[in-house]
Each structure stands twice: as structure tokens, then as C-alpha cells.
N, C-alpha and C positions, 0 to 999 in steps of 0.2 A: 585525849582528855574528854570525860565525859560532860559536859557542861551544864547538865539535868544530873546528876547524881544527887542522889537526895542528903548524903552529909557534906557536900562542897555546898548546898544550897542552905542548911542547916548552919555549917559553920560562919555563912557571910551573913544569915537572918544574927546570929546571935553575938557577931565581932556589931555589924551595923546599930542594933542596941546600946551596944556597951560605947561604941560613937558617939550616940545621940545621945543619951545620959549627961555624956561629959560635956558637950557641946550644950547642952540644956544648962548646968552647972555655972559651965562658961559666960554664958549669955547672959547672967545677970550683974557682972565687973561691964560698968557703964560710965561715963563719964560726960566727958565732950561729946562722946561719937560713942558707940556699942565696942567698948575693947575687947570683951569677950569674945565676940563673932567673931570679929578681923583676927585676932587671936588663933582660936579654930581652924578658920579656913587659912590660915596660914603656916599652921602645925600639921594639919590632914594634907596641904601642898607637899611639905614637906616628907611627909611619911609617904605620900604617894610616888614621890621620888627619888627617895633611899629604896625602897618593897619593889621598885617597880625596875630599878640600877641591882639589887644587890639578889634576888629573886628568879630571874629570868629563867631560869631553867626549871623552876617550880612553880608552872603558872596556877597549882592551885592554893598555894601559898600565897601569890602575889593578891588572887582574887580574897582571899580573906581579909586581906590588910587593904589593900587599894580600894575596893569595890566596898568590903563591910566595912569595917573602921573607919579610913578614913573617907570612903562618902558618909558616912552615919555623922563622923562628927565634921564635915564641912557642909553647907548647903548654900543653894545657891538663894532658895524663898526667904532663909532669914536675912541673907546679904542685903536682898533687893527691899523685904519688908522695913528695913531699919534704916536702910535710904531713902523709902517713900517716907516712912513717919519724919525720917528729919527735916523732909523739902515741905512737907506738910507743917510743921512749926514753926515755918519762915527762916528755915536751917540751910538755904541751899550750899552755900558754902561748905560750911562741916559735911552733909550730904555728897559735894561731890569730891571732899579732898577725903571722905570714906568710899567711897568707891574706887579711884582711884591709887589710896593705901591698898584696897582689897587686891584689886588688879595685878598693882605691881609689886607689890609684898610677896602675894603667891606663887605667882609665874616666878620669881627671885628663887624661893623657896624650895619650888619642884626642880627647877634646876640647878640648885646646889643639894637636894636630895640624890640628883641622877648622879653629880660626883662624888660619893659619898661610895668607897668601895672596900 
């Protein structure tokens, strides 16, 4: 596999977009805590673990979906940014039962992605 091909690099610039978008979308369902994010990153867990379980022999497939997609629409800066603003509003609580939803929601997620066959 060529990993510089310029439409495997093309197709993960234009999946990674289409990520961020919905991830942007997302991000404004807020409540207690950012539901949208944790949402996100909990879906792009997911999808990184079903593409990454059900794909393996088309790792330029995999790279589309893992790497564009679902990094475009998880991140780690808005995770952390929406953790600082809440410890900053005298949130630490909320702040760290969202990081820890984030944590453990994901990793949950990607591992029942990888079972998904």
C-alpha cells in the first residue's frame, strides 16, 4: 500500500471534513456537560472499531473511515477544551464525571466496535 497516494490522501482529507461538520453540528446539544462532544467521540470510538474489526484486509478502506471520519468527527482539543471551561466555571465535578464518561464510554465503544463482525 502506497500511503502517499494522492487519492487515499484525498479521500481521508474529504471523509475527515465530512467528520468535523457533524462533530461541529454535534457540539452545540449541551446541557449539564457538552453531550454533543461525548456523543462524537463516542460514535467515532465506535466506528473506529467496527472499520478497524470488519475492514482489515482493506487497510485503505480502514484509513478512510478510522483516520478521516472518525478522527474528523472525534477530537481530543474539544474533549479537553469543554473540560477546562467547565473546571473554570467552578464545574469540577461535572468536568471530571465528563472526562471520565469520555474515557470510559469510548474505550467501551471501540471495543464493542472490534465485536461487531
Amino acid at each position: 500500500m502506497n500511503y502517499f497516494d494522492p487519492l487515499l490522501l484525498l479521500g481521508i482529507f474529504v471523509l475527515a471534513g465530512l467528520g468535523s461538520m457533524l462533530r461541529y453540528l454535534m457540539s452545540k446539544w449541551e446541557g449539564a456537560m457538552p453531550w454533543g462532544i461525548l456523543t462524537a467521540n463516542i460514535l467515532a470510538s465506535f466506528i473506529a472499531g467496527v472499520a478497524s474489526s470488519r475492514f482489515q484486509a482493506d487497510l485503505g478502506l480502514t484509513a478512510f473511515i478510522v483516520v478521516g471520519f472518525a478522527g474528523g468527527l472525534s477530537t481530543f482539543s474539544s474533549w479537553a477544551g469543554a473540560s477546562v471551561q467547565l473546571a473554570a466555571k467552578e464545574k469540577a465535578v461535572i468536568a471530571g464525571l465528563y472526562t471520565l464518561f469520555t474515557l470510559i464510554l469510548s474505550s467501551t465503544a471501540a471495543y464493542l466496535g472490534l465485536l461487531v463482525r
